[in-house]
TIPA-895074 format. One record per residue (C-alpha): residue in one letter; z, y, x. Coordinates in Angstrom, 2 decimals, decimal comma, m for minus. Each point is the difference from the previous one (the first is absolute). Layout:
+----+---------+---------+---------+
| aa |      up |   north |    east |
+----+---------+---------+---------+
|  A |       Z |       Y |       X |
...
+----+---------+---------+---------+
# end
This chain:
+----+---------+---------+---------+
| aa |      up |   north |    east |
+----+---------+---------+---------+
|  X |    0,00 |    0,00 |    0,00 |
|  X |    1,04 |    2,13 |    2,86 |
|  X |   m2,38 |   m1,35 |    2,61 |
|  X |    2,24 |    0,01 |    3,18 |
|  X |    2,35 |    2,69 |   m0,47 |
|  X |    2,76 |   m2,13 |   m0,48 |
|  X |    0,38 |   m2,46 |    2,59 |
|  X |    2,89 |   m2,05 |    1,71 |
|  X |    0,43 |    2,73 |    2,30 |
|  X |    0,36 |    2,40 |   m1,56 |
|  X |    2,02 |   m1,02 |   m3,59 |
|  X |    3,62 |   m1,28 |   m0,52 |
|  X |    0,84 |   m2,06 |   m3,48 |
|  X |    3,90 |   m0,53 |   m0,41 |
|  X |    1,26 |   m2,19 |   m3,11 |
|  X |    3,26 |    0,71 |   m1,59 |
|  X |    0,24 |   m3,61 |   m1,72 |
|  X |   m0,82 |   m3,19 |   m0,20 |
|  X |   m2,50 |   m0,09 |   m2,13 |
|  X |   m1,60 |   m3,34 |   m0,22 |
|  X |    1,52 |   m3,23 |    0,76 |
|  X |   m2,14 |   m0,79 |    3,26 |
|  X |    0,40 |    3,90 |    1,02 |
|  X |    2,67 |   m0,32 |    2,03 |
|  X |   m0,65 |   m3,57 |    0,91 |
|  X |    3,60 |   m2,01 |   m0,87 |
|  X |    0,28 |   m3,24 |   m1,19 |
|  X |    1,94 |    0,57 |   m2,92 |
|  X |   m1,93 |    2,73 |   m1,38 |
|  X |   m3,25 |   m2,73 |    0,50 |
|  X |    2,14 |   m2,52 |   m1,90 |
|  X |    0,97 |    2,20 |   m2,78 |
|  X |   m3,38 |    1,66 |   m0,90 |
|  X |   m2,03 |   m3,51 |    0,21 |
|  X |   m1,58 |    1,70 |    3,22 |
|  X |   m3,11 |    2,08 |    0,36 |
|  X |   m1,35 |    1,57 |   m3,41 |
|  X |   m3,40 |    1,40 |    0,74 |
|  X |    0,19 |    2,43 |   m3,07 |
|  X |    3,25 |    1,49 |    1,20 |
|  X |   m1,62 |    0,58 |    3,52 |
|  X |   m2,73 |    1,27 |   m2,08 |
|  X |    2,41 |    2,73 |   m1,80 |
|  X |    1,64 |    0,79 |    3,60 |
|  X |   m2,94 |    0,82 |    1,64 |
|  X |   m1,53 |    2,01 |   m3,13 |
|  X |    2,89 |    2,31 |    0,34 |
|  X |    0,07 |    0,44 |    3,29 |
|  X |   m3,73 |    1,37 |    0,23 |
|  X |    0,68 |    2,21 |   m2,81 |
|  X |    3,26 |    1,40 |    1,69 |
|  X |   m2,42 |    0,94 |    2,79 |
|  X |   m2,68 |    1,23 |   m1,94 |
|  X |    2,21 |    1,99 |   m1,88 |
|  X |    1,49 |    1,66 |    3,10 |
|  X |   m3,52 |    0,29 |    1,34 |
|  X |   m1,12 |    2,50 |   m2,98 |
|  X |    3,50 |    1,43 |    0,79 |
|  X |    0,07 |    1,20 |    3,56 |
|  X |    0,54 |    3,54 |    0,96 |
|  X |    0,06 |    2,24 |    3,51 |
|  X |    3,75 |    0,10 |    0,75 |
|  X |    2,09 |    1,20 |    2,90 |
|  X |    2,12 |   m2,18 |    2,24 |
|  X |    2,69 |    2,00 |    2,15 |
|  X |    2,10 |   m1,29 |    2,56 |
|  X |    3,31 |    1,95 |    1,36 |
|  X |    1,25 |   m1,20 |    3,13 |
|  X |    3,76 |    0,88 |    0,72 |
|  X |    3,45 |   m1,37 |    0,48 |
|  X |    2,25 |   m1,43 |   m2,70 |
|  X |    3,42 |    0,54 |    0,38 |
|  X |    1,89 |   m2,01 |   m2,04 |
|  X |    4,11 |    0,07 |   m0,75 |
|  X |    2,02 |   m3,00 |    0,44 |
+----+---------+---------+---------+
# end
């Protein structure tokens, strides 16, 4: 969709939870789903290409500032 302007390189994903059984890879969450559900892998991915389309159409210019200086903390 994006040709290569999102790459390995240059991207970081970060889940919060452990979404599908196999997502995280533990034996007891294999047991206790009846292992890999294609249409729940399905739904994952889905979302997670419209989370990044939807921050695509999103972006703006922004400003990143860095202050360098010494923190002097009470004990």
């Amino acid at each position: 969709m994006y040709g290569d302007l999102y790459r390995q390189d240059n991207v970081v994903m970060s889940g919060t939870h452990s979404g599908l059984a196999r997502y995280f890879q533990f034996t007891l969450f294999m047991i206790t789903s009846s292992g890999y559900i294609k249409p729940s892998v399905q739904a994952m991915l889905n979302g997670t290409l419209k989370s990044i389309d939807i921050s695509h159409r999103n972006l703006r210019p922004a400003r990143i500032l860095i202050i360098l200086g010494e923190l002097i903390t009470a004990i």
